[in-house]
C-alpha positions as CSV (number, residue, x, y, z in Angstrom):
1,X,-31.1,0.7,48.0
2,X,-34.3,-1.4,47.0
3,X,-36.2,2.2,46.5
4,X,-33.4,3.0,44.0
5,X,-33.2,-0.1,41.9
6,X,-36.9,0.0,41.7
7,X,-37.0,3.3,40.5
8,X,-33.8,2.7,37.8
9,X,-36.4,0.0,36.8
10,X,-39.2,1.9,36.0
11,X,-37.1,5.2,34.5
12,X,-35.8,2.2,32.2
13,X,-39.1,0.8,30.9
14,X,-40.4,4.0,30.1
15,X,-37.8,5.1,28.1
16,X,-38.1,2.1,26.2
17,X,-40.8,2.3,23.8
18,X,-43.7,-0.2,24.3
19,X,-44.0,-3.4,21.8
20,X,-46.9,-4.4,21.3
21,X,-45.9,-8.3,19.4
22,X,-47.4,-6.9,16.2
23,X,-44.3,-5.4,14.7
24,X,-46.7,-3.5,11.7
25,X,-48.6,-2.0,14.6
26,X,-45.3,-0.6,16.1
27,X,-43.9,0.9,12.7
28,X,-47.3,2.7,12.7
29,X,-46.8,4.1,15.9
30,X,-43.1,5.2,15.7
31,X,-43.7,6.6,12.2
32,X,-46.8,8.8,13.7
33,X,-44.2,9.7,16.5
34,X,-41.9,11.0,13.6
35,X,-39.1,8.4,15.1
36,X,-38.4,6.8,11.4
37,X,-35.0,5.8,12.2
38,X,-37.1,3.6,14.8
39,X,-39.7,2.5,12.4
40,X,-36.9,1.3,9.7
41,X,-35.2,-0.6,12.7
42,X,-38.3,-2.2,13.8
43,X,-39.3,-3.3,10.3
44,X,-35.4,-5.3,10.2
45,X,-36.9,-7.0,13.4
46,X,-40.1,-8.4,11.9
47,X,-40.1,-12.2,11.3
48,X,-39.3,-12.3,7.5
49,X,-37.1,-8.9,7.4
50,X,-36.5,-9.8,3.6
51,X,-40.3,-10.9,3.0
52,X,-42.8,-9.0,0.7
53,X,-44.5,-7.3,3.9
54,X,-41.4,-6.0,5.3
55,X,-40.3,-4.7,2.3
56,X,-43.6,-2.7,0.9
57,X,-43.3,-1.5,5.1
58,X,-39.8,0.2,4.6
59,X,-41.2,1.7,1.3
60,X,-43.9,3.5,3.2
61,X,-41.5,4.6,5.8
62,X,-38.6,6.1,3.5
63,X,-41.6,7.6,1.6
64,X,-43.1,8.8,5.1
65,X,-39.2,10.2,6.1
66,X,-39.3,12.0,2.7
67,X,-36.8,9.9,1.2
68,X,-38.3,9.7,-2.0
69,X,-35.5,8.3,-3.8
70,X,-34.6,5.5,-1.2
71,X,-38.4,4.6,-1.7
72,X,-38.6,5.1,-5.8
73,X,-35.6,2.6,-5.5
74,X,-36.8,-0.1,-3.3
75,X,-40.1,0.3,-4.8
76,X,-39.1,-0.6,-8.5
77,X,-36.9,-3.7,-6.9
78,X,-40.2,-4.9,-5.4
79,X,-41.8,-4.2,-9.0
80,X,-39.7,-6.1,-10.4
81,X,-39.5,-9.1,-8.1
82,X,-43.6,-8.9,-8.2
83,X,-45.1,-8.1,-11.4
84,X,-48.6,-7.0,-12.2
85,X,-48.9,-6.7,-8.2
86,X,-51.9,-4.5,-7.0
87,X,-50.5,-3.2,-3.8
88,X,-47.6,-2.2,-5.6
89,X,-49.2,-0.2,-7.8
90,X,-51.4,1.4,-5.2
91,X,-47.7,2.1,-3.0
92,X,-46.5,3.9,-6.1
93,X,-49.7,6.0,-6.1
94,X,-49.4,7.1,-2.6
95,X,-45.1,7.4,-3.0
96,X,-46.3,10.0,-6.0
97,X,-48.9,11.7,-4.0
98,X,-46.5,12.3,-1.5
99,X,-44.5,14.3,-3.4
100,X,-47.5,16.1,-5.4
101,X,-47.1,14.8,-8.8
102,X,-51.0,14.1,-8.5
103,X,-51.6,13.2,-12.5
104,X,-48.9,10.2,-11.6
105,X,-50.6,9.1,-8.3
106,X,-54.3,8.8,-10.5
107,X,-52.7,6.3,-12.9
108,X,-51.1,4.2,-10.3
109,X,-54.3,4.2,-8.1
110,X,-56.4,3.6,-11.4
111,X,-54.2,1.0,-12.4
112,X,-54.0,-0.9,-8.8
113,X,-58.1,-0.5,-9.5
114,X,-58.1,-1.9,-12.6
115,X,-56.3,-5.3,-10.8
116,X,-58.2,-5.6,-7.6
117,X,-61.2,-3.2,-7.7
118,X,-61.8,-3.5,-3.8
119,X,-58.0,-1.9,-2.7
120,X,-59.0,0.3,-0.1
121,X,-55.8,1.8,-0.5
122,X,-56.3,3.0,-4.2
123,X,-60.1,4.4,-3.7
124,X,-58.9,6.3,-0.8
125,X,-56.4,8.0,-2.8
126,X,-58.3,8.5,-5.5
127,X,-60.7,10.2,-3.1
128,X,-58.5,12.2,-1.8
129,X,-57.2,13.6,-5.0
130,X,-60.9,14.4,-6.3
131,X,-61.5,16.6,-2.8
132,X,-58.3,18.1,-4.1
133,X,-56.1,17.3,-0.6
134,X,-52.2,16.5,-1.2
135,X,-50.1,14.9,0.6
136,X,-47.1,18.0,0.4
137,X,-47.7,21.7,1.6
138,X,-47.5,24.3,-1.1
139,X,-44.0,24.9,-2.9
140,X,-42.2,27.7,-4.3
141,X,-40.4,26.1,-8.5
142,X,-37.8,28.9,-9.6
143,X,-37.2,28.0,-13.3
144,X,-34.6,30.3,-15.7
145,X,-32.8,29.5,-18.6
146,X,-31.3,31.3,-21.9
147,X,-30.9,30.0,-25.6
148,X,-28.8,31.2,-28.7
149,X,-29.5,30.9,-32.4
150,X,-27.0,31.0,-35.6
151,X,-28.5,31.3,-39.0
152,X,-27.9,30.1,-42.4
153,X,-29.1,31.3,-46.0
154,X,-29.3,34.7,-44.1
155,X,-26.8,37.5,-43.0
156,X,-28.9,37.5,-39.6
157,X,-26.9,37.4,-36.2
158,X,-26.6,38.3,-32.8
159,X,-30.1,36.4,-31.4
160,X,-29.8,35.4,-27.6
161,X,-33.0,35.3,-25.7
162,X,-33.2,34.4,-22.3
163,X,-36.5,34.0,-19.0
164,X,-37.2,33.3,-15.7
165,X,-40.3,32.1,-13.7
166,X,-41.1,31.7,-10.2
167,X,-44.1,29.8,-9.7
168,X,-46.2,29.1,-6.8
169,X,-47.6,25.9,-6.0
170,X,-50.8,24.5,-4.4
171,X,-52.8,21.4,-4.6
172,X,-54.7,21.9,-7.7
173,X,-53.9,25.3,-8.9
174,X,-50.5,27.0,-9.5
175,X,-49.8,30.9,-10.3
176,X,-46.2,32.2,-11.7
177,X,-44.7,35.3,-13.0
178,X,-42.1,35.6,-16.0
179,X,-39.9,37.4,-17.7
180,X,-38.7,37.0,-21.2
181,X,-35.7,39.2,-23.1
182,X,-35.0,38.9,-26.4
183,X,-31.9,40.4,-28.2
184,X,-32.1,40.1,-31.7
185,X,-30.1,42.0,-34.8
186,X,-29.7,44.9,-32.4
187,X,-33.2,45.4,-30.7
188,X,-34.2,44.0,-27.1
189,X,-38.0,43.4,-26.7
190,X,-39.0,42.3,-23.3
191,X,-42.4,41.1,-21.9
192,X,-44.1,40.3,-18.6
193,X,-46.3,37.5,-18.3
194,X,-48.4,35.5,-15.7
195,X,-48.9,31.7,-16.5
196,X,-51.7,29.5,-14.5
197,X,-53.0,26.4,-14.1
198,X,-56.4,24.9,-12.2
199,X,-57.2,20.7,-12.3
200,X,-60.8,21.1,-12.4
201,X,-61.3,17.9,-11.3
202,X,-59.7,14.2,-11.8
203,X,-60.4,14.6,-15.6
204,X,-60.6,18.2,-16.4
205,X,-57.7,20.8,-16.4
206,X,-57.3,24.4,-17.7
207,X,-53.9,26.6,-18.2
208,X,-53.4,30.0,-19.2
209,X,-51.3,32.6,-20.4
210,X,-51.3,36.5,-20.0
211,X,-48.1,38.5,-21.3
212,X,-47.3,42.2,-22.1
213,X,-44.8,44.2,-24.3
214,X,-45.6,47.5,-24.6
215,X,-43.1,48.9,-27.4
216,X,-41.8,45.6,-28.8
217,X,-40.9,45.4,-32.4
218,X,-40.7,41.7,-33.5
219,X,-42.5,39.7,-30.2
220,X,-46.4,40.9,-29.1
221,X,-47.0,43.6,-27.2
222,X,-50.0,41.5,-26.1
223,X,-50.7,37.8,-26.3
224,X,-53.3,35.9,-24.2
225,X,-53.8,32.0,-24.2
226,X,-56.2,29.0,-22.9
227,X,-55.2,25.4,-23.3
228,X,-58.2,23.0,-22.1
229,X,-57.6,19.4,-21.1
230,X,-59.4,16.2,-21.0
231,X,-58.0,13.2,-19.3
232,X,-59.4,9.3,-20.5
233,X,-58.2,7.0,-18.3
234,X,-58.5,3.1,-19.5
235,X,-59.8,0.4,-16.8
236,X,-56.9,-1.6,-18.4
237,X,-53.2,-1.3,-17.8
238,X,-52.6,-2.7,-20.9
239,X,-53.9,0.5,-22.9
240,X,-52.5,3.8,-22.5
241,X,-53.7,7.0,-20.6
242,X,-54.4,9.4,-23.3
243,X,-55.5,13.6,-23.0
244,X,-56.9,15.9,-25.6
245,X,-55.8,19.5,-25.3
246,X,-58.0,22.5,-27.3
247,X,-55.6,25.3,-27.3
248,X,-56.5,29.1,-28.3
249,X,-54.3,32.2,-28.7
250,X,-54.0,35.7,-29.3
251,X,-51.0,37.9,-30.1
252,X,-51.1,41.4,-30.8
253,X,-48.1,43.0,-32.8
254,X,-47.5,46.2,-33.5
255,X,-49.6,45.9,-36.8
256,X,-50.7,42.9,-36.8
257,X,-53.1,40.7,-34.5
258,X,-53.1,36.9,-35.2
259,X,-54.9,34.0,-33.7
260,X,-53.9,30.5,-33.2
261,X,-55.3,27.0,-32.6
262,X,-54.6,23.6,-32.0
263,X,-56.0,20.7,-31.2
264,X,-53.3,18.1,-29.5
265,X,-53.8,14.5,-28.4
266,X,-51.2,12.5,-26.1
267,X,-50.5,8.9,-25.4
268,X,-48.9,7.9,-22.3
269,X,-47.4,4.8,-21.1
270,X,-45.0,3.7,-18.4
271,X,-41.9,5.7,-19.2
272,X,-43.0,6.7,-23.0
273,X,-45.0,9.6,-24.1
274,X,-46.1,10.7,-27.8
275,X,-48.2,13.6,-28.7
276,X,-49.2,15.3,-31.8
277,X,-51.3,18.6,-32.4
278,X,-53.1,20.2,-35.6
279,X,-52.3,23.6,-35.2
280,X,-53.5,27.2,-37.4
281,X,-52.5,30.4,-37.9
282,X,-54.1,33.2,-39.3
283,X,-54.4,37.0,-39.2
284,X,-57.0,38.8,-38.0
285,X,-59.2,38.3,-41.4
286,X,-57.4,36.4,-43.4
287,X,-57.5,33.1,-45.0
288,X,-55.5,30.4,-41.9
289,X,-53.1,28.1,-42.5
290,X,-52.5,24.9,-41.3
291,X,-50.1,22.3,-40.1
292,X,-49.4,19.7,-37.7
293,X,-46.5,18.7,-34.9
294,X,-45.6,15.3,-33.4
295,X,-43.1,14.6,-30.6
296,X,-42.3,12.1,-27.8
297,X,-40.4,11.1,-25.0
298,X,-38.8,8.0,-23.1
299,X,-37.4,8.0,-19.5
300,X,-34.2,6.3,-19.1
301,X,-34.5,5.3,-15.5
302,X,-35.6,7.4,-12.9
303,X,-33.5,10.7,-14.0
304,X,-33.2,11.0,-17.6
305,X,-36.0,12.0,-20.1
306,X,-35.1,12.3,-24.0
307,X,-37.6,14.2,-26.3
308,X,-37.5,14.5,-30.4
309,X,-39.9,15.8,-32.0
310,X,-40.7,17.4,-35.7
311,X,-43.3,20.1,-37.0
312,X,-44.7,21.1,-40.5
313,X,-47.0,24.3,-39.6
314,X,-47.3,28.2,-39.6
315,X,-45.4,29.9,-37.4
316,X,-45.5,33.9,-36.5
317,X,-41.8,36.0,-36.3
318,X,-42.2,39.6,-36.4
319,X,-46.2,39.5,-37.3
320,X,-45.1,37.7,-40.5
321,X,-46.8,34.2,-40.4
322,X,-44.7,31.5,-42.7
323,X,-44.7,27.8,-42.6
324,X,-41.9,26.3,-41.1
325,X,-40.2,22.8,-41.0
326,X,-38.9,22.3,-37.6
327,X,-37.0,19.3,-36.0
328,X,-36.3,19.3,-32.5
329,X,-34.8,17.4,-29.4
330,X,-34.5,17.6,-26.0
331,X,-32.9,16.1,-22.8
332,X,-33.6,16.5,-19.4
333,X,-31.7,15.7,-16.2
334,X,-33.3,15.3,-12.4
335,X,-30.2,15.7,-10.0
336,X,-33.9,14.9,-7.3
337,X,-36.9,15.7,-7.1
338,X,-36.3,19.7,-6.3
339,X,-33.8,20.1,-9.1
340,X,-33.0,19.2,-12.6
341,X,-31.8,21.2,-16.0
342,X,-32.6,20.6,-19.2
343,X,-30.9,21.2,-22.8
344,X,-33.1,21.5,-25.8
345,X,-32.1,22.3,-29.6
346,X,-34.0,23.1,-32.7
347,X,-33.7,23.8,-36.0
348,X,-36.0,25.7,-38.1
349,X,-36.4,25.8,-41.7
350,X,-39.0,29.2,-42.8
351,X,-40.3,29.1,-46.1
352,X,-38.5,31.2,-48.4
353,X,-36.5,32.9,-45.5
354,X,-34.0,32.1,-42.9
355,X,-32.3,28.5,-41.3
356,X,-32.4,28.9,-37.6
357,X,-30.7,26.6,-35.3
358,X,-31.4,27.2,-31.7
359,X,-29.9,25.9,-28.3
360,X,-31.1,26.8,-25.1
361,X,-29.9,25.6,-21.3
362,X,-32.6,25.8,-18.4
363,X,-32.5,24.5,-14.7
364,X,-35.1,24.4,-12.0
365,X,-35.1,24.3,-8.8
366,X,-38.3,23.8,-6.6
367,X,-38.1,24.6,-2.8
């Protein structure tokens, strides 16, 4: 009988997880063990349960558990409660690191710098993002989506284009492949195209564009692309991140080749966005022409982003490059962070031609 109980008492403790009295040390442990139901139950056992510590502790351990919106949520509480707070901003770094939005994760980890230049938390992650780790594996995005037009001061009809693109994703580079169709006054024209991008380093990125139509009428049968960007990232919160884009292009039309450039520069702040580019157009040697575009955005929360936007500047239809007065607006929607759709609409005035207003309806869905 003694042998028994003796032996109940020792299955017992070691099915019962040792304590060490630190209760930090023990979420460590279970959340290493992958037990975060644990973790989170031992973090409502620490002295001050409602405290600071304990709370910036369950953020790390929803955001360890992949619960990224349970973390974004008791995150911005704690924000709010705690203002200007470097560790805060450092925790938001690693929460968007976590989920591979890197460009994110270096403003927070600048921005916890920029208030306590010693967080070790921050530099690490910093570090980590110039040796070009992440903190997700890679991901597969599936994006498709279709728009229709109507026209006025024109007989035109009957214009429905539609894409898809499935894009792979890795730390710093990511590769797709898509497909455009466009069905307009009677003729279809289709391309192929491959789409890039590589972060050089923390400041430096590069994206590209390939696409082919062989037999097209009104889109390219060929068009390449290079967009080049340059990220300035101020030691003070109170200014905003800004990047400079140089942009280059080439279609070829049936008849026609004509180049393209812009130069873009973007503002961004905590939620709001604005951007403006000087862009030309010309054919292959002729005279280019010039204009200009300015948008921006505002998130409403943490799942709605509205854009408007308006642009004075050449634009190409059917190899025939005239200036066009656009005004623009967009809306999108994240159901969480694999999925969201968005609804855009234009409306295009061409010089001495055509009204086109435009709709289109996309959704993506990373996995």
């Amino acid at each position: 009988m003694l042998v028994e109980t003796v032996t109940a008492i020792l299955l017992a403790l070691q099915a019962v997880p040792a304590e060490t009295g630190d209760w930090r040390a023990d979420v460590w442990r279970l959340s290493d063990q992958g037990d975060y139901s644990a973790a989170l139950a031992r973090v409502g056992t620490s002295p001050e349960p409602s405290g600071y510590e304990a709370r910036v502790m369950r953020v790390r351990v929803l955001a360890w558990s992949h619960d990224y919106q349970s973390a974004e949520r008791e995150l911005a509480e704690l924000e709010r409660a705690f203002p200007g707070n470097p560790e805060l901003e450092a925790v938001r770094g690693s929460l968007a690191y976590y989920q591979g939005r890197n460009d994110d994760a270096e403003t927070a980890f600048r921005a916890a710098l920029a208030l306590d230049p010693d967080l070790a938390e921050a530099r690490d992650g910093l570090a980590r993002l110039d040796a070009g780790t992440t903190g997700t594996e890679m991901r597969l995005r599936l994006d498709m989506g279709m728009g229709v037009s109507s026209f006025s001061r024109s007989a035109n009809s009957n214009w429905t284009q539609a894409f898809s693109q499935l894009t792979w994703i890795a730390p710093r580079f990511s590769a797709g492949i898509r497909t455009d169709t466009y069905d307009r006054f009677g003729l279809r024209n289709d391309s192929l195209g491959l789409r890039f991008t590589y972060r050089i380093d923390e400041d430096w990125d590069v994206e590209g564009s390939a696409d082919l139509g062989p037999g097209n009428v009104f889109r390219p049968e060929q068009s390449l692309g290079i967009t080049i960007g340059r990220r300035w990232v101020p030691p003070s919160t109170d200014l905003p991140a800004v990047r400079t884009t140089l942009g280059l292009r080439r279609d070829q039309y049936n008849a026609v080749t004509v180049d393209s450039a812009s130069l873009g520069i973007g503002m961004f702040w905590e939620g709001y966005s604005l951007e403006t580019q000087v862009i030309s157009i010309a054919d292959a040697g002729e005279d280019a022409s010039y204009g200009a575009l300015l948008r921006g955005s505002y998130e409403l929360g943490e799942r709605a982003t509205f854009s408007l936007g308006l642009a004075d500047a050449p634009e190409t239809d059917a190899g025939v490059t005239v200036n066009t007065r656009s005004l623009f607006a967009g809306v999108r929607y994240r159901f969480d962070e694999n999925r969201q759709i968005r609804l855009d609409c234009a409306r295009d005035d061409r010089e001495n031609s055509y009204i086109r207003k435009a709709c289109s309806v996309s959704i993506s869905y990373q996995f």
